[in-house]
C-alpha positions in Angstrom: 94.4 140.2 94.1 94.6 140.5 98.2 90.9 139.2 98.5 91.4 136.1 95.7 94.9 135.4 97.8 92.7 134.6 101.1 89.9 132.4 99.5 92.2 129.0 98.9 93.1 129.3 102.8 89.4 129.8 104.0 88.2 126.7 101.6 91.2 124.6 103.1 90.2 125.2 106.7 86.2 125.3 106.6 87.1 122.0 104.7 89.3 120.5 107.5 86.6 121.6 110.5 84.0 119.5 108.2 86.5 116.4 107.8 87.4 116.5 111.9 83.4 116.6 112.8 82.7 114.1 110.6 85.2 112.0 111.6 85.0 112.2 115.2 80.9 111.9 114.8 81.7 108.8 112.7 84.5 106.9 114.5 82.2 107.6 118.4 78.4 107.7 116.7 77.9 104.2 115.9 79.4 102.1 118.4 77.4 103.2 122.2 73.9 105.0 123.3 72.9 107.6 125.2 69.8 108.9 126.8 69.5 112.2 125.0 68.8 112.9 121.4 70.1 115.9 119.8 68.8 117.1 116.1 71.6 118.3 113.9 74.1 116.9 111.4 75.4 114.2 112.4 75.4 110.7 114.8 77.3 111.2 117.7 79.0 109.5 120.3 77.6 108.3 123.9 80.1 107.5 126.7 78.8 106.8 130.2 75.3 106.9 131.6 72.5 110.5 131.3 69.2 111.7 130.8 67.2 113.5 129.2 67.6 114.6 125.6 68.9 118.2 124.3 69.4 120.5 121.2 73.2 119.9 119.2 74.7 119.0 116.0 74.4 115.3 116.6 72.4 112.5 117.4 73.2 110.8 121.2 72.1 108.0 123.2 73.4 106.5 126.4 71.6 103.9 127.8 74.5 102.4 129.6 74.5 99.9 126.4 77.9 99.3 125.3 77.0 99.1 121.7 74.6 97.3 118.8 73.5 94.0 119.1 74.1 91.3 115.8 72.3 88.4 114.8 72.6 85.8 111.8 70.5 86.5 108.8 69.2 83.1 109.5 67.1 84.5 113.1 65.9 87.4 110.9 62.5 85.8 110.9 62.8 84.9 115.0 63.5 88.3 115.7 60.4 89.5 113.7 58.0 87.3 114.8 55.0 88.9 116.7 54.2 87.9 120.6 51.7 88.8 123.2 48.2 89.9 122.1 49.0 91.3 118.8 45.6 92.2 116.0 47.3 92.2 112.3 45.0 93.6 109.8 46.2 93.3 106.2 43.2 95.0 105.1 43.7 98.3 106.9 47.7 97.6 106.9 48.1 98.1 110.3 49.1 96.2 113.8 47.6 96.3 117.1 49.7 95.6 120.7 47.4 95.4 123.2 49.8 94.3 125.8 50.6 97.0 128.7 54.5 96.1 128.0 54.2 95.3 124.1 57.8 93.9 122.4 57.5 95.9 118.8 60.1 94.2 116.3 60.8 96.1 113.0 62.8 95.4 110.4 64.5 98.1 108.0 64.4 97.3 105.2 62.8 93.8 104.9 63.4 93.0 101.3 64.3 94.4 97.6 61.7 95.9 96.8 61.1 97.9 100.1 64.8 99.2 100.6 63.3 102.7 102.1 60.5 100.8 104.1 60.1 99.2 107.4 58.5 95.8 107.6 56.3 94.3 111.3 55.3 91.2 110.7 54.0 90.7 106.8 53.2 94.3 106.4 55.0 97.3 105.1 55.2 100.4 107.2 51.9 99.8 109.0 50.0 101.6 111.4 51.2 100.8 114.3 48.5 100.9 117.5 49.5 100.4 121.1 47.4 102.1 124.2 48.0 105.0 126.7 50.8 104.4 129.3 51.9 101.1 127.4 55.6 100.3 127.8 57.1 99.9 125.1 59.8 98.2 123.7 61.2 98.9 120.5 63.5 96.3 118.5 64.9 97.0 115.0 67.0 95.1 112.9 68.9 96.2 110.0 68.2 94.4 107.2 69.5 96.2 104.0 73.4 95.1 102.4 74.6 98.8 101.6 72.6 101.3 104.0 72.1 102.5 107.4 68.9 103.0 109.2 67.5 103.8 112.2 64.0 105.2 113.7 62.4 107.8 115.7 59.3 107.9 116.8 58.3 111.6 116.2 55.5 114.1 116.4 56.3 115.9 113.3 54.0 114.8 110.4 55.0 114.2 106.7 56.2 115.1 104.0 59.6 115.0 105.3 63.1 117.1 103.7 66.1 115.7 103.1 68.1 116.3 106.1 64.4 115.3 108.2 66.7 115.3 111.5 66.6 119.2 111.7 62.8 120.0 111.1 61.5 117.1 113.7 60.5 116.6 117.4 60.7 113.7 119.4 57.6 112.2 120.6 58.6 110.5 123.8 61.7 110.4 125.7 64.1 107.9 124.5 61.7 106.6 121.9 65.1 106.6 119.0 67.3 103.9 117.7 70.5 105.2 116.2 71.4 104.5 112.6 72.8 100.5 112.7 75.1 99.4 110.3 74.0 97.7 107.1 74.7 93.6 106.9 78.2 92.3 107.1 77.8 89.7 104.0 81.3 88.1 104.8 80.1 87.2 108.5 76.7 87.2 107.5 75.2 89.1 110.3 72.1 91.9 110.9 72.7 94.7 113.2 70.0 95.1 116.0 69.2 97.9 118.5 66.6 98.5 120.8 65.0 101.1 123.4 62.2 101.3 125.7 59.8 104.2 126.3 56.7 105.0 128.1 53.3 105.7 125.4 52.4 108.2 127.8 50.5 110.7 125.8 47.6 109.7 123.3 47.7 110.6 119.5 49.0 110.3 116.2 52.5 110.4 115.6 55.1 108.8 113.2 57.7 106.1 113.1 60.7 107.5 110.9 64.6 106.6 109.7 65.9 110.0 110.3 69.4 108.5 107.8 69.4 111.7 105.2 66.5 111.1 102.3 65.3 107.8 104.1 62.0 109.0 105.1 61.8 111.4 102.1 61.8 108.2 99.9 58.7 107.1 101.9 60.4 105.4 105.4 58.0 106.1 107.5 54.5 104.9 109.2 52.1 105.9 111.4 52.2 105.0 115.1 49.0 105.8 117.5 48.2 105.8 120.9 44.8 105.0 122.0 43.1 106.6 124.5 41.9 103.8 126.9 
């Protein structure tokens, strides 16, 4: 009886720590960047302006970016259009920017039957190609009506778990796009992020949504860096 008469009162409180991270991750995670990445549970916040990227329970960036970017779902196919010198091959299902500052758009989710995909040009999770010390600029738009999604660029290979955020490594600094919202059908209007980051290091790495289960359900794609 004095043991059962403490276990309601435990439940209630681990129950009201979970409720108070989650909300303050939730309410701060989605609306600013930072500069740092954190695996761990959650999204977080990102206030201000810093570096680098650390260990934590949540997900930051701070790019001095006061928050997402939105488009109509009319310039979804703008936005995705491929520029510079840019080698699709639909055979090998992959895409090559050979561009020393290459502009990669990506779209998650790019139609119905590819909810857990993402889509560069007409392909579906491609290989992407760029070459050593390219600067790259990542662009992803949002394109699914009940989701979130993001994308990491990571060093850890498949098969990915379910909560894929704790069991990963980032493969260059800053190369992460937070989770963006999922369309807003009454204004009708796609969510868009973006980040730069320096393809210093040749190899084989992978493009990921690190949302819970995403990349478990097959979100993911391989991204190389040549050597020359």
């Amino acid at each position: 009886m004095f043991k059962r008469s403490f276990v309601k009162p435990i439940i209630f409180i681990l129950v009201l720590v979970f409720i108070l991270a989650f909300g303050y991750a939730y309410s701060n995670g989605f609306c600013t960047y930072t500069n740092g990445y954190g695996p761990g549970m959650m999204y977080g916040k990102g206030n201000g302006s810093g570096n680098g990227y650390g260990p934590g329970m949540m997900y930051g960036y701070n790019n001095g970016q006061s928050s997402y970017q939105t488009i109509p779902t009319n310039q979804l196919k703008s936005f995705s259009d491929l520029t510079g010198n840019v080698a699709v091959n639909d055979k090998n299902n992959s895409v090559t920017f050979n561009d020393q500052n290459p502009v990669i758009p990506i779209i998650a989710s790019p139609n119905d039957n590819a909810m857990y995909s993402f889509g560069v040009g007409n392909l579906i999770n491609p290989t992407i190609i760029v070459r050593k010390n390219a600067n790259v600029t990542l662009k992803l738009i949002n394109n699914d009506d009940d989701m979130y999604h993001g994308i990491i660029i990571t060093n850890t290979a498949p098969s990915y778990p379910y909560m894929v955020m704790m069991n990963i490594s980032l493969a260059f600094q800053y190369s992460a796009i937070r989770p963006l919202p999922y369309e807003d059908k009454q204004s009708k209007l796609l969510a868009t992020g973006s980040t730069e980051f320096s393809a210093n290091t040749p190899g084989t790495y992978y493009y990921i949504c690190q949302v819970p289960g995403h990349a478990q359900h097959g979100m993911y794609g391989k991204f190389i860096v040549l050597d020359k």
